[in-house]
PyMOL commands that place a pseudoatom at each C-alpha (Angstrom):
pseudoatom trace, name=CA, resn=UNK, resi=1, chain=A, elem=C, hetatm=0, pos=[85.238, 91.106, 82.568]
pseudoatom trace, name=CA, resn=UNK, resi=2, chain=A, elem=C, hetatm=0, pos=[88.001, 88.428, 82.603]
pseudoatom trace, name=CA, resn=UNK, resi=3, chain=A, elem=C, hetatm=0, pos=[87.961, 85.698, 80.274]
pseudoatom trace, name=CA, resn=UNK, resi=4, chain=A, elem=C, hetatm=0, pos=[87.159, 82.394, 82.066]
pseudoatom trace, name=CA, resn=UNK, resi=5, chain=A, elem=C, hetatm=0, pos=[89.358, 79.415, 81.492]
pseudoatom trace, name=CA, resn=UNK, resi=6, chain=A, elem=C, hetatm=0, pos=[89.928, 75.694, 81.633]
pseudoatom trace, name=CA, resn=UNK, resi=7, chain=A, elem=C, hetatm=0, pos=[92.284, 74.503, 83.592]
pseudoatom trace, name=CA, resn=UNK, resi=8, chain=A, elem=C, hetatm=0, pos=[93.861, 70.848, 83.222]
pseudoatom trace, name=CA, resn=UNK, resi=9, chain=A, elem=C, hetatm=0, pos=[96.905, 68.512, 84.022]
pseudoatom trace, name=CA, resn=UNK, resi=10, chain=A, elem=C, hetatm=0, pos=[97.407, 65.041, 84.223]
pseudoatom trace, name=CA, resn=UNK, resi=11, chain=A, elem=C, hetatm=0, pos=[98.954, 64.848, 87.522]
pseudoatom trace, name=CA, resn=UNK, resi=12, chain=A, elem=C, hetatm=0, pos=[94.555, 64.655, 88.434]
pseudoatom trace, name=CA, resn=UNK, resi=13, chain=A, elem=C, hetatm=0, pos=[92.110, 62.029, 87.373]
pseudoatom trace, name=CA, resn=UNK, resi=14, chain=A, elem=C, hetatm=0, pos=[90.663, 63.485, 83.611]
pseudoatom trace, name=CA, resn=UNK, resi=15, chain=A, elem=C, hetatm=0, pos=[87.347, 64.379, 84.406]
pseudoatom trace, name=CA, resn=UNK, resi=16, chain=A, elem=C, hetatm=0, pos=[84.069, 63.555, 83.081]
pseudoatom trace, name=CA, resn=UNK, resi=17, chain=A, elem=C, hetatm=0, pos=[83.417, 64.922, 79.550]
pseudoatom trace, name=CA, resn=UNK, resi=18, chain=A, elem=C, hetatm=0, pos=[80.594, 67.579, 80.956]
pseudoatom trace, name=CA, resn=UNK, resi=19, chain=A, elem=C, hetatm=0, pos=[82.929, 69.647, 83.418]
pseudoatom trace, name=CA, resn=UNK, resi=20, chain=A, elem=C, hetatm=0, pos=[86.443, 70.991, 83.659]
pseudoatom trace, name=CA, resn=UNK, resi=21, chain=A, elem=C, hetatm=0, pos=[88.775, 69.598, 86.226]
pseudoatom trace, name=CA, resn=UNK, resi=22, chain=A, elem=C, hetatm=0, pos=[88.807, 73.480, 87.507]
pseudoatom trace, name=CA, resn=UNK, resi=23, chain=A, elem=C, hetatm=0, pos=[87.757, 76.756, 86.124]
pseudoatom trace, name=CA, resn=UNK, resi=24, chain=A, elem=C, hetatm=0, pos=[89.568, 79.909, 86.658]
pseudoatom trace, name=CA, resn=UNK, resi=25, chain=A, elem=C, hetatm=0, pos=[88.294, 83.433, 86.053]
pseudoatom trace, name=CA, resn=UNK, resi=26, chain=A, elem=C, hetatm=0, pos=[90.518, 86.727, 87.419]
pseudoatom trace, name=CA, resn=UNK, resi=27, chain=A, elem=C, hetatm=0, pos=[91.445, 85.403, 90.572]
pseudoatom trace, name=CA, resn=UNK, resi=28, chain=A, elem=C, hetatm=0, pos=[89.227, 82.966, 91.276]
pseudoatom trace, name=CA, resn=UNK, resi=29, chain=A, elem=C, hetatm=0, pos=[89.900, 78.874, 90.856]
pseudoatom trace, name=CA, resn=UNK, resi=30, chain=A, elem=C, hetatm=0, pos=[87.310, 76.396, 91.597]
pseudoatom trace, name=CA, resn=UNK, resi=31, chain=A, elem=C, hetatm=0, pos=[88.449, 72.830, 91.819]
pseudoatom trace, name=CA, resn=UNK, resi=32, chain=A, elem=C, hetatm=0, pos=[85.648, 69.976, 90.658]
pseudoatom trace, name=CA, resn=UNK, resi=33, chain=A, elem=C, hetatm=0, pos=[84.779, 67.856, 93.015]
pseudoatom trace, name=CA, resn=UNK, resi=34, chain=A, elem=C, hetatm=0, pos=[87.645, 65.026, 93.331]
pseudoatom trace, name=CA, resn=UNK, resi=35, chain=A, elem=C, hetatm=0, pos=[87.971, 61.289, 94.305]
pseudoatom trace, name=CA, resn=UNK, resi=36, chain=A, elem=C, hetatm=0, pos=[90.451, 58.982, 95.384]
pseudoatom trace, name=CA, resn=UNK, resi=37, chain=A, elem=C, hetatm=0, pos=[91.442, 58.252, 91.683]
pseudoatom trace, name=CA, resn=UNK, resi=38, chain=A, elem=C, hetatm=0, pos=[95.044, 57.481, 90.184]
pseudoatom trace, name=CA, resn=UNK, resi=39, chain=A, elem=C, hetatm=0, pos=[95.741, 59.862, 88.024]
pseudoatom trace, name=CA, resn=UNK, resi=40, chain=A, elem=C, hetatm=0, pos=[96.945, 57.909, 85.523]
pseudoatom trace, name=CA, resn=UNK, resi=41, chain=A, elem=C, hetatm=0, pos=[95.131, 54.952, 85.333]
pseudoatom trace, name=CA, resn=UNK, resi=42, chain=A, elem=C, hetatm=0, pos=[91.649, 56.905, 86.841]
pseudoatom trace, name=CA, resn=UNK, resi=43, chain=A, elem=C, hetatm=0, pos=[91.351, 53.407, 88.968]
pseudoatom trace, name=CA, resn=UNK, resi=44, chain=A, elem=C, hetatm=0, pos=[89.735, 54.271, 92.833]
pseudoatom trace, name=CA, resn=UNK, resi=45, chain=A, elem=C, hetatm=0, pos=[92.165, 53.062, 95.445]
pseudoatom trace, name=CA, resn=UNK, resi=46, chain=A, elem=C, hetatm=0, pos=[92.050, 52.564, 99.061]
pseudoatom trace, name=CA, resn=UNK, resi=47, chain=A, elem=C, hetatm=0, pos=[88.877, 50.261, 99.080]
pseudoatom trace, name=CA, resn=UNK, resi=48, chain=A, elem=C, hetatm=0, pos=[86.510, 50.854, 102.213]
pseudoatom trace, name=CA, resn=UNK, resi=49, chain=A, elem=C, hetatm=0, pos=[90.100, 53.111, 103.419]
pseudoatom trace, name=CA, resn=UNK, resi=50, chain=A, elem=C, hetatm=0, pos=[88.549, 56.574, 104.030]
pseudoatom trace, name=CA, resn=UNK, resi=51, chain=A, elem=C, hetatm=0, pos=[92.043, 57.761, 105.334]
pseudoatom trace, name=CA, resn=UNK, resi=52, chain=A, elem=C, hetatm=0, pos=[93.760, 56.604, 101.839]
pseudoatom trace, name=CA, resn=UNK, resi=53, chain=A, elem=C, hetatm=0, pos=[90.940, 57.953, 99.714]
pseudoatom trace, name=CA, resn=UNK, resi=54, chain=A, elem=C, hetatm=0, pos=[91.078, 61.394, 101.692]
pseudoatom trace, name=CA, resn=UNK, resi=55, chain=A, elem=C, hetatm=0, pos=[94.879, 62.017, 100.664]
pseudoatom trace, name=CA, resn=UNK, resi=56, chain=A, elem=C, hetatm=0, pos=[94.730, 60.863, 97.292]
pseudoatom trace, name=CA, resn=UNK, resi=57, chain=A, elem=C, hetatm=0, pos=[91.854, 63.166, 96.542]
pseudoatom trace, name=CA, resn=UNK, resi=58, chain=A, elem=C, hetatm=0, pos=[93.888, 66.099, 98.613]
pseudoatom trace, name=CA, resn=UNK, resi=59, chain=A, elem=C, hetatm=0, pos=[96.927, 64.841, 96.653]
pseudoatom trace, name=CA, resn=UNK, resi=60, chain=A, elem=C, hetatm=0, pos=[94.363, 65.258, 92.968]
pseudoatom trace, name=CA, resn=UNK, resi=61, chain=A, elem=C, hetatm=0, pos=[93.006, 68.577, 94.026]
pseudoatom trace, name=CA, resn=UNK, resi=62, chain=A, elem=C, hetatm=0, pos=[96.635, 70.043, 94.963]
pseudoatom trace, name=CA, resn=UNK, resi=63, chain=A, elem=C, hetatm=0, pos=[97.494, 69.337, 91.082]
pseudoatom trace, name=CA, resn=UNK, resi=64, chain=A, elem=C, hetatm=0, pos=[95.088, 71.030, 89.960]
pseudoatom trace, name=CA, resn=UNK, resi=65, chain=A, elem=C, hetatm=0, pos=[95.439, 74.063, 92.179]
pseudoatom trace, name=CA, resn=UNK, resi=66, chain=A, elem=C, hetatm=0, pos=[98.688, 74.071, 91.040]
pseudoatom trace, name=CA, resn=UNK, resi=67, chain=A, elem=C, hetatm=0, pos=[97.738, 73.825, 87.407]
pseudoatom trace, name=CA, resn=UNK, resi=68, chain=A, elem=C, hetatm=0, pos=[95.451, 76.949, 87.697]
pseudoatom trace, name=CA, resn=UNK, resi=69, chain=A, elem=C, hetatm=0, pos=[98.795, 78.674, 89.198]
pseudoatom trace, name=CA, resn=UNK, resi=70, chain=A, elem=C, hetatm=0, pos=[97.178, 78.842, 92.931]
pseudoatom trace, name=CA, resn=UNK, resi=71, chain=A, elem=C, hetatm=0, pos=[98.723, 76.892, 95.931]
pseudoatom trace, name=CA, resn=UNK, resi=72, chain=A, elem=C, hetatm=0, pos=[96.727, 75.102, 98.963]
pseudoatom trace, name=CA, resn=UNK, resi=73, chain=A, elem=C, hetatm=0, pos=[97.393, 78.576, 101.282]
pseudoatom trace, name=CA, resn=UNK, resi=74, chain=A, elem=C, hetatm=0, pos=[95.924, 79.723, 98.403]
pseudoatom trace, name=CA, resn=UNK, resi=75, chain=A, elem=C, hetatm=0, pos=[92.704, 78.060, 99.209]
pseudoatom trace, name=CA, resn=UNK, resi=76, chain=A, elem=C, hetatm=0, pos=[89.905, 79.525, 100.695]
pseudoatom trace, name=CA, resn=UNK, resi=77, chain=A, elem=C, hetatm=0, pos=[87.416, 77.020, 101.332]
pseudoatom trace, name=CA, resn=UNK, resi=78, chain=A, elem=C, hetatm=0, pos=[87.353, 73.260, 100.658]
pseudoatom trace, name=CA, resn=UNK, resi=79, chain=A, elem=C, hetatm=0, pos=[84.033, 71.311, 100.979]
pseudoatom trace, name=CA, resn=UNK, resi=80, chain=A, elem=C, hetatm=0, pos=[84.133, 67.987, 101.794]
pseudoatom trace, name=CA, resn=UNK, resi=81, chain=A, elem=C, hetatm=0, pos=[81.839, 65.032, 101.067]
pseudoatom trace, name=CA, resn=UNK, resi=82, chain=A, elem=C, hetatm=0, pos=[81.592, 61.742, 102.638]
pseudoatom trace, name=CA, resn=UNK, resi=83, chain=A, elem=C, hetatm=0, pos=[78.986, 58.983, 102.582]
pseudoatom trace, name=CA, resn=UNK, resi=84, chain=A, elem=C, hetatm=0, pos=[78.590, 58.440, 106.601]
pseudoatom trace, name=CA, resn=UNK, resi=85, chain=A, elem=C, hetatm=0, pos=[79.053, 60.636, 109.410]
pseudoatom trace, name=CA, resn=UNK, resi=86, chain=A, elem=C, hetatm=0, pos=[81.102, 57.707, 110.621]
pseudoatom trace, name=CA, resn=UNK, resi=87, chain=A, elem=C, hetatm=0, pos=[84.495, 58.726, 108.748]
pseudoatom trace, name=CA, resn=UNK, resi=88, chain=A, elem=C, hetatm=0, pos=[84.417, 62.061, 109.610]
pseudoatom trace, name=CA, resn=UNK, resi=89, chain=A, elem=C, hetatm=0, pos=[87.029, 61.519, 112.784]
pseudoatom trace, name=CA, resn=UNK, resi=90, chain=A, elem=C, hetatm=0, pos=[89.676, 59.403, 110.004]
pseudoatom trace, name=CA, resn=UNK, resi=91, chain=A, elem=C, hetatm=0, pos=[89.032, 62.049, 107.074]
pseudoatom trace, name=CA, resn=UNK, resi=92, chain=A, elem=C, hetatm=0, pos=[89.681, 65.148, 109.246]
pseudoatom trace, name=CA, resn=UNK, resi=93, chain=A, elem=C, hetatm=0, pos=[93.013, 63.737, 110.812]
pseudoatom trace, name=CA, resn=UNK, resi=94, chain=A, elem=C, hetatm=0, pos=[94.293, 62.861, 107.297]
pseudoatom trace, name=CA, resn=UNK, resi=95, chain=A, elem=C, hetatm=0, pos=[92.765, 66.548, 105.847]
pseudoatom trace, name=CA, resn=UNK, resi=96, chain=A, elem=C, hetatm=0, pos=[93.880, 68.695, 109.146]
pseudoatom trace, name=CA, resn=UNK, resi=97, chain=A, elem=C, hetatm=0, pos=[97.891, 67.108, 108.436]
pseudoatom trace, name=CA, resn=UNK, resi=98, chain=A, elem=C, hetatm=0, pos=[97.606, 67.687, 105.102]
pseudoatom trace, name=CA, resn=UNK, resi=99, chain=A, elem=C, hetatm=0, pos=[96.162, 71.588, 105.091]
pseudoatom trace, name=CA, resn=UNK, resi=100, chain=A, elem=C, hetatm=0, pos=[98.334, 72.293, 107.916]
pseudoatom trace, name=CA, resn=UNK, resi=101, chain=A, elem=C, hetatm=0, pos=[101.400, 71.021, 106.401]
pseudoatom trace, name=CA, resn=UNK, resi=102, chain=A, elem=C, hetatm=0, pos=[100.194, 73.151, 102.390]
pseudoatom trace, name=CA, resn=UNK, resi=103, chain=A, elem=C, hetatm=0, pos=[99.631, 76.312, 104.564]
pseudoatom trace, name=CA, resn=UNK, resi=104, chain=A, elem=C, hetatm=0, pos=[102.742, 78.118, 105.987]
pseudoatom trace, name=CA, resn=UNK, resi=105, chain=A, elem=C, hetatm=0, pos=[101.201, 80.899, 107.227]
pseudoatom trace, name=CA, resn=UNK, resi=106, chain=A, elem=C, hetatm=0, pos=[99.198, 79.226, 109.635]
pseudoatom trace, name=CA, resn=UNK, resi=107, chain=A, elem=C, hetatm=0, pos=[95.593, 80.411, 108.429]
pseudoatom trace, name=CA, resn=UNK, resi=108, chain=A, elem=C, hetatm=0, pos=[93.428, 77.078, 107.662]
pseudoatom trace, name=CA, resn=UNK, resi=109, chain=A, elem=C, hetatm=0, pos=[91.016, 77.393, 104.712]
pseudoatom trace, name=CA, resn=UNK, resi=110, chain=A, elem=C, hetatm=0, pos=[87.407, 77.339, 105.651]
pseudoatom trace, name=CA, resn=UNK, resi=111, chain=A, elem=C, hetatm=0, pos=[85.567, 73.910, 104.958]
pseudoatom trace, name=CA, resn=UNK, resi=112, chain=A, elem=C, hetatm=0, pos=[82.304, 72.301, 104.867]
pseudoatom trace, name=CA, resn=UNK, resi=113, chain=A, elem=C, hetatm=0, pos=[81.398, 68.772, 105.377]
pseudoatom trace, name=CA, resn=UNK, resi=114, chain=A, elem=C, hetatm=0, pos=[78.637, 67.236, 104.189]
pseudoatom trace, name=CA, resn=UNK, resi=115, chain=A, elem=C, hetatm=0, pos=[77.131, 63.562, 104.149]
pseudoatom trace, name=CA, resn=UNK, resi=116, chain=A, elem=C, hetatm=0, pos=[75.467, 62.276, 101.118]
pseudoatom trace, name=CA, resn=UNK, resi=117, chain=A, elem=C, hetatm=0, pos=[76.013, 60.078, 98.281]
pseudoatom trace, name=CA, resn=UNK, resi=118, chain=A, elem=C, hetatm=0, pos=[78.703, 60.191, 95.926]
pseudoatom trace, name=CA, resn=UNK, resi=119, chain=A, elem=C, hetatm=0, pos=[78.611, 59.471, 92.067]
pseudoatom trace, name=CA, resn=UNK, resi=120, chain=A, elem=C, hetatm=0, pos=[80.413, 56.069, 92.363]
pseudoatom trace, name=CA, resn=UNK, resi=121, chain=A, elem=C, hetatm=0, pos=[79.793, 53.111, 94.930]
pseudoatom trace, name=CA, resn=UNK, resi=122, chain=A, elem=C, hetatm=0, pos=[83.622, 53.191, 96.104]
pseudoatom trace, name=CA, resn=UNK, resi=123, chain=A, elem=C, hetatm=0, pos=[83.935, 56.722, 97.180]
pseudoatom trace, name=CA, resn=UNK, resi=124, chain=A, elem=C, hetatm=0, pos=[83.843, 57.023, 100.384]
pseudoatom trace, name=CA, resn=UNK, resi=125, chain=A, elem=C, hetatm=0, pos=[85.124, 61.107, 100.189]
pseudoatom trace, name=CA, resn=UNK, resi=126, chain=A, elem=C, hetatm=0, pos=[85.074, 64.263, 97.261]
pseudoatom trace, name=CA, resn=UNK, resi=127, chain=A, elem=C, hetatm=0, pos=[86.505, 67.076, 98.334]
pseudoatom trace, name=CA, resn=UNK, resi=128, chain=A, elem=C, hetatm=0, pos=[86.151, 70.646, 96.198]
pseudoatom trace, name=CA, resn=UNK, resi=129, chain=A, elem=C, hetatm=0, pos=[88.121, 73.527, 96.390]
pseudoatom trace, name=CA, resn=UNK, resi=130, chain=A, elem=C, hetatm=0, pos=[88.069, 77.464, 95.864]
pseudoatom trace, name=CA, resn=UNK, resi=131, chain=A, elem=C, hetatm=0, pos=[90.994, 79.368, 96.072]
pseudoatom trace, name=CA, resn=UNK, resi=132, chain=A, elem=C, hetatm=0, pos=[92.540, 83.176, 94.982]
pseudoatom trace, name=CA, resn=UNK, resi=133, chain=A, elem=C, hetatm=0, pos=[95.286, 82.856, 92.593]
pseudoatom trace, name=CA, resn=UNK, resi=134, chain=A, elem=C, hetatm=0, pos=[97.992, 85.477, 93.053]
for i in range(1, 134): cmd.bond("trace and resi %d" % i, "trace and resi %d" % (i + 1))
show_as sticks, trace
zoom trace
């Protein structure tokens, strides 16, 4: 068995003190669920902008993909949470540029969208992300 490992940077928001901002083990690299957080100062930006919030939590889970040595074509499915079925047309345009542009071979991770509520009133979107590193 492969040793399982933290994985970290602070080009992503630091997460809460009860779960690592990813995990890898062999291959295998799950991203936590992100928001639209600076990384920096952890304040949420893009109030009530679900297109704003939907790249700057791509932009948080690409940093930490890239801190557990993966890439985006790396990824094979993202799932995606949003509090109303109503910005699901402005988060896929945003997330459908953004894979397609992180994937040069053409072949889109798999994804799952889900509507609920998130951990803080100003999220609008959290994506997750699995991916196979090497």
């Amino acid at each position: 068995m492969s040793d399982k490992t933290a994985v970290s940077t602070t080009d992503a928001p630091a997460p809460m003190p009860v779960f690592s901002q990813g995990v890898r083990k062999g291959v295998l690299l799950q991203v936590s669920g992100q928001g639209p957080q600076d990384p920096h100062t952890s304040e949420f930006l893009h109030p009530g902008d679900v297109r704003g919030q939907t790249l700057r939590t791509l932009r948080n889970v690409k940093a930490i993909l890239e801190a557990g040595g993966a890439t985006v074509e790396d990824v094979l499915m993202f799932r995606v949470y949003l509090t109303t079925r109503e910005h699901f047309a402005a988060m896929n345009e945003i997330y459908g540029a953004f894979v397609t542009e992180h994937c040069p071979s053409g072949v889109l991770p798999g994804r799952t969208t889900i509507f609920t509520g998130l951990p803080r009133e100003e999220m609008l979107v959290e994506i997750d992300a699995l991916a196979v590193v090497g």
